[in-house]
Z-matrix of the N, CA and C atoms (Angstrom, degrees):
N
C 1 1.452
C 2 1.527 1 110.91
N 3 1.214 2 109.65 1 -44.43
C 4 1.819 3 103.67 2 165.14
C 5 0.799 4 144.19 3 -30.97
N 6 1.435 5 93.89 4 -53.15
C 7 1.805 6 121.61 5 173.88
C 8 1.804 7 111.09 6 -65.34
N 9 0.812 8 120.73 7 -42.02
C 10 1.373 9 125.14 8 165.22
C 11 1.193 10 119.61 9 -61.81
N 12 1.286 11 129.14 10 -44.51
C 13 1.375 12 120.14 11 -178.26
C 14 1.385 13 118.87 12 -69.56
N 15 1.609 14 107.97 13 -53.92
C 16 1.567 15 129.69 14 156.50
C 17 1.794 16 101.00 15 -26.53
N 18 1.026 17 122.68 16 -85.05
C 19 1.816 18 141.09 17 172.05
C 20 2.082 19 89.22 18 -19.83
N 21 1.185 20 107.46 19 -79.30
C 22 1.541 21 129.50 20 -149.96
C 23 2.015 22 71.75 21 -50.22
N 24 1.295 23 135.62 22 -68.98
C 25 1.584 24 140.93 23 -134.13
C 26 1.882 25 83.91 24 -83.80
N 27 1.000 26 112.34 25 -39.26
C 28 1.628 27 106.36 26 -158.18
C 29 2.071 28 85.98 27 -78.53
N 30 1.747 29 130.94 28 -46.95
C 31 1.265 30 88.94 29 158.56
C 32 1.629 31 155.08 30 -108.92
N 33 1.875 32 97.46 31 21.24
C 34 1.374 33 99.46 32 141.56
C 35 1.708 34 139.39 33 -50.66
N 36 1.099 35 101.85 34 -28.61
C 37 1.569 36 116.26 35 167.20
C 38 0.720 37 118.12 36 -50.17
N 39 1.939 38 102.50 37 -72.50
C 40 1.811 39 120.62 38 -168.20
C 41 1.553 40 111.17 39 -51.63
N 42 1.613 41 118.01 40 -29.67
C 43 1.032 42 142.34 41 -167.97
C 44 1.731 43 96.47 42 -55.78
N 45 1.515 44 92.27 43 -87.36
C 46 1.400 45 95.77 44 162.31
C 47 1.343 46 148.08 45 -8.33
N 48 1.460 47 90.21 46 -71.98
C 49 1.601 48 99.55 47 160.17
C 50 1.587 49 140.85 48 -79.26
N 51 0.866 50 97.39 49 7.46
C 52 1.455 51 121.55 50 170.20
C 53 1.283 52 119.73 51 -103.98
N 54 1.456 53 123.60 52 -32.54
C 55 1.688 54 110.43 53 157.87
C 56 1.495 55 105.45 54 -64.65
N 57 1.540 56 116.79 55 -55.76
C 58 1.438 57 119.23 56 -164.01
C 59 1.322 58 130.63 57 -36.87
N 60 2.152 59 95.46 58 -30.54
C 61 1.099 60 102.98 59 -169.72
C 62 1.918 61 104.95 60 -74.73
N 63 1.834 62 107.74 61 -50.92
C 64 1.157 63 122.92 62 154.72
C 65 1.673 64 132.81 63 -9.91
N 66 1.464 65 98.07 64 -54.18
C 67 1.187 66 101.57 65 -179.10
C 68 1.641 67 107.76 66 -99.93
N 69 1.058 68 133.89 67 -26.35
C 70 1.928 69 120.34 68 135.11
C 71 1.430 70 135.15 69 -16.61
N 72 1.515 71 88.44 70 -53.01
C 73 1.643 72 109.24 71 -169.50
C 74 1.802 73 106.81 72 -66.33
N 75 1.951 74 99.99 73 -44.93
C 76 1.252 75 97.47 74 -174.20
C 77 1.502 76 126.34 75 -78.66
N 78 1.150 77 98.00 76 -21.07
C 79 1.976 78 116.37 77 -175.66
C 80 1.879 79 81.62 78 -74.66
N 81 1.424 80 131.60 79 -52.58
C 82 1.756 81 121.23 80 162.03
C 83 1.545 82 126.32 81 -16.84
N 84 1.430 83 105.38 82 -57.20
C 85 1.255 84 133.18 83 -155.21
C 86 1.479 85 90.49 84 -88.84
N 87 1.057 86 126.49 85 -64.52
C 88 1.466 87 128.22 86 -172.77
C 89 1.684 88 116.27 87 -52.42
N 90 1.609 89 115.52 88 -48.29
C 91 0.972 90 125.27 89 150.31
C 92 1.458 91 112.36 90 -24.35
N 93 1.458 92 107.88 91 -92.69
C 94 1.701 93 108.22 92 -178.02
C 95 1.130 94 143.56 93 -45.75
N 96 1.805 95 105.85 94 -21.43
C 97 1.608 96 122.83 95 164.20
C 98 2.001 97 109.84 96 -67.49
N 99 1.081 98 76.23 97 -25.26
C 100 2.176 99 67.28 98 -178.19
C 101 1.634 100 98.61 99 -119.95
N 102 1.232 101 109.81 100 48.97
C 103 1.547 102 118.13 101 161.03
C 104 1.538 103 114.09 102 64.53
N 105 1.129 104 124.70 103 10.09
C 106 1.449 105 105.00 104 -148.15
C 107 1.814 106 106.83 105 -94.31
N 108 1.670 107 96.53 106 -1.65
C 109 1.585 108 99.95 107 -166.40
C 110 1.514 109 116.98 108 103.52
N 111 1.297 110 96.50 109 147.22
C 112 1.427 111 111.25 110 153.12
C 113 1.460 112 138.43 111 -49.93
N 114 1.110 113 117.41 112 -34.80
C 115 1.352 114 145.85 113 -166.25
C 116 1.692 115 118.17 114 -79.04
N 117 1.709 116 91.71 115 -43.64
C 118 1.868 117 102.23 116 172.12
C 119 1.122 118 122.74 117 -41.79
N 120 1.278 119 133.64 118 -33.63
C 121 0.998 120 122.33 119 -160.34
C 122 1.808 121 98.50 120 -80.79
N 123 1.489 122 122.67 121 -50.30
C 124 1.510 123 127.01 122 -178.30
C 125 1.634 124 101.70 123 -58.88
N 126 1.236 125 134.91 124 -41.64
C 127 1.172 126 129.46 125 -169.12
C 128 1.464 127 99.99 126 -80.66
N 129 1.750 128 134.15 127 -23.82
C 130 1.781 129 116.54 128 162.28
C 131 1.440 130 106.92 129 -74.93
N 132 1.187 131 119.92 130 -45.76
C 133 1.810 132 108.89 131 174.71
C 134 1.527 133 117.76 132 -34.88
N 135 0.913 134 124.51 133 -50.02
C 136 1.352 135 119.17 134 -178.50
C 137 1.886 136 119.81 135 -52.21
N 138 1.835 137 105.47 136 -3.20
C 139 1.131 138 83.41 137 178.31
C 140 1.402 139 93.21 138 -157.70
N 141 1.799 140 94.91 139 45.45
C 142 1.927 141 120.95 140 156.52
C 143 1.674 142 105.70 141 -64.22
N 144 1.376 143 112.13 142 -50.67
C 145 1.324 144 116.53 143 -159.61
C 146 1.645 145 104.11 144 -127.39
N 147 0.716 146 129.62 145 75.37
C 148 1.508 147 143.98 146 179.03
C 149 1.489 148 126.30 147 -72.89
N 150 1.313 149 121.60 148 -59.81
C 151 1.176 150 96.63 149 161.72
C 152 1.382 151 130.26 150 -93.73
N 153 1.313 152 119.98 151 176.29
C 154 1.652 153 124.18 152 155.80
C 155 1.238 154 102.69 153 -11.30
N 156 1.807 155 108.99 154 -88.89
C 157 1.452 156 111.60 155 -151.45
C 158 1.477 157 124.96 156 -41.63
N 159 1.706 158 103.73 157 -42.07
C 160 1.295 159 132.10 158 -157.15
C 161 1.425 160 94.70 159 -63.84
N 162 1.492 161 112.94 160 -56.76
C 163 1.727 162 116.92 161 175.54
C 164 1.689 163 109.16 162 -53.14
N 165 1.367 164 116.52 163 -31.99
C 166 1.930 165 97.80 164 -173.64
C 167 0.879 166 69.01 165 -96.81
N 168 1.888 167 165.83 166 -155.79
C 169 1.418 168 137.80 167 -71.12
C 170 1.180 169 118.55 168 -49.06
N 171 1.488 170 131.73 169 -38.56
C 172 1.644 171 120.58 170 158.14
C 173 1.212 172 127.02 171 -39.94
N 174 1.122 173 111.05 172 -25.08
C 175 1.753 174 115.70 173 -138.76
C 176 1.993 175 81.70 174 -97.74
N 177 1.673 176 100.22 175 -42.24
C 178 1.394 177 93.07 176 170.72
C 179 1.317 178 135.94 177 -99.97
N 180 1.618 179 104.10 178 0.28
C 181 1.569 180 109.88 179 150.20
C 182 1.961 181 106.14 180 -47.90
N 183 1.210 182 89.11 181 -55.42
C 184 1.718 183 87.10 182 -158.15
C 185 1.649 184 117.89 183 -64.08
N 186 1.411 185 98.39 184 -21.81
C 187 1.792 186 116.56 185 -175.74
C 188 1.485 187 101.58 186 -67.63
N 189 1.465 188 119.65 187 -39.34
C 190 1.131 189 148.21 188 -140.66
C 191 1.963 190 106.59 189 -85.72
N 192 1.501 191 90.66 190 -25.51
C 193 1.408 192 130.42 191 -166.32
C 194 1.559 193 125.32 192 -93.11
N 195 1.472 194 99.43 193 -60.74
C 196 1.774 195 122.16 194 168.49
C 197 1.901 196 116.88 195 -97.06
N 198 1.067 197 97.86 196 -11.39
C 199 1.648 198 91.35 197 159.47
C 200 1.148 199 147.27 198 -78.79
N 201 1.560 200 108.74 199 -31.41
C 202 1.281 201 118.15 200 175.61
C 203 1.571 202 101.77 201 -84.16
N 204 1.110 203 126.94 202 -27.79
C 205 1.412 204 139.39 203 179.31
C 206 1.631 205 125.56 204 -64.72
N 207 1.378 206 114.18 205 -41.22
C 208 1.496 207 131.67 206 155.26
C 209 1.300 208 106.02 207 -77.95
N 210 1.163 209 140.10 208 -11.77
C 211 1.452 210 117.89 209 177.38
C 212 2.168 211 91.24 210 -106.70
N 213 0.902 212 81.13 211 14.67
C 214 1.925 213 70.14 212 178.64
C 215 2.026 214 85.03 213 -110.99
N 216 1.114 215 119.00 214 -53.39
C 217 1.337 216 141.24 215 179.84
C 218 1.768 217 98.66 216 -30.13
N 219 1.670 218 110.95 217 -65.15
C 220 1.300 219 104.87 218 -179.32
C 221 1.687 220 126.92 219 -99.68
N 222 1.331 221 105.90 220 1.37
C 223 1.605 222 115.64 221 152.71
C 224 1.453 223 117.90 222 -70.27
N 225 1.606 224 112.81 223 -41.46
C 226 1.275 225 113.18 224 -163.00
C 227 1.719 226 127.59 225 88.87
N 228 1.103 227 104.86 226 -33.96
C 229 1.668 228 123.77 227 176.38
C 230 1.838 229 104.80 228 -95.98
N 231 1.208 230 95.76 229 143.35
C 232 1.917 231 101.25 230 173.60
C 233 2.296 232 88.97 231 -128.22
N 234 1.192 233 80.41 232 176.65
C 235 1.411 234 88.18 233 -171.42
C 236 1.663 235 113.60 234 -84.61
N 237 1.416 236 88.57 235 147.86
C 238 1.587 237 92.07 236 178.94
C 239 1.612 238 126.00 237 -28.50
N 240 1.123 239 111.13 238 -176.89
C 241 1.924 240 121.71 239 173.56
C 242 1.410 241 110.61 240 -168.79
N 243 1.562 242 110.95 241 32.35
C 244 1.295 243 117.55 242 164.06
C 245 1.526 244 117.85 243 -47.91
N 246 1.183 245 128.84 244 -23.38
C 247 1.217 246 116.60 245 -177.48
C 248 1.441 247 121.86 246 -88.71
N 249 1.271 248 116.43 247 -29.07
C 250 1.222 249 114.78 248 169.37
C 251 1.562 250 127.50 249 -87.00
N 252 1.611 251 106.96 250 15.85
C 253 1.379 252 104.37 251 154.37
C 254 1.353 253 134.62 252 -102.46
């Protein structure tokens, strides 16, 4: 059962990171089709997350996200689902 869960989290990840990268690549591409450069895309990031707040609700979107997930990751066990059987 470890091995599966470990398996299931390692490719929810890959998952993850593999659109993210995808959808980088294309906001890239789109950029460069209407001239605007390479560069646009780092020079709009800078004002994705602007204020304070905006940065700690990310910060605990993402905590919110990879915590329960690494602690299932290095237990091996996730919690029951007795109820929905």
């Amino acid at each position: 059962m470890k091995k599966k869960i470990r398996r299931q989290l390692l490719r929810k990840y890959a998952a993850i990171l593999l659109l993210a990268l995808l959808s980088i690549l294309y906001l890239l591409l789109g950029d460069w089709l209407f001239g605007y450069g390479m560069k646009n895309l780092w020079y709009i990031c800078n004002y994705l997350l602007y204020t304070t707040a905006e940065k700690l609700v990310a910060v605990g979107l993402l905590l919110c996200l990879v915590i329960p997930d690494a602690f299932y990751f290095i237990t091996g066990t996730q919690s029951g689902r007795r109820s929905e059987k």
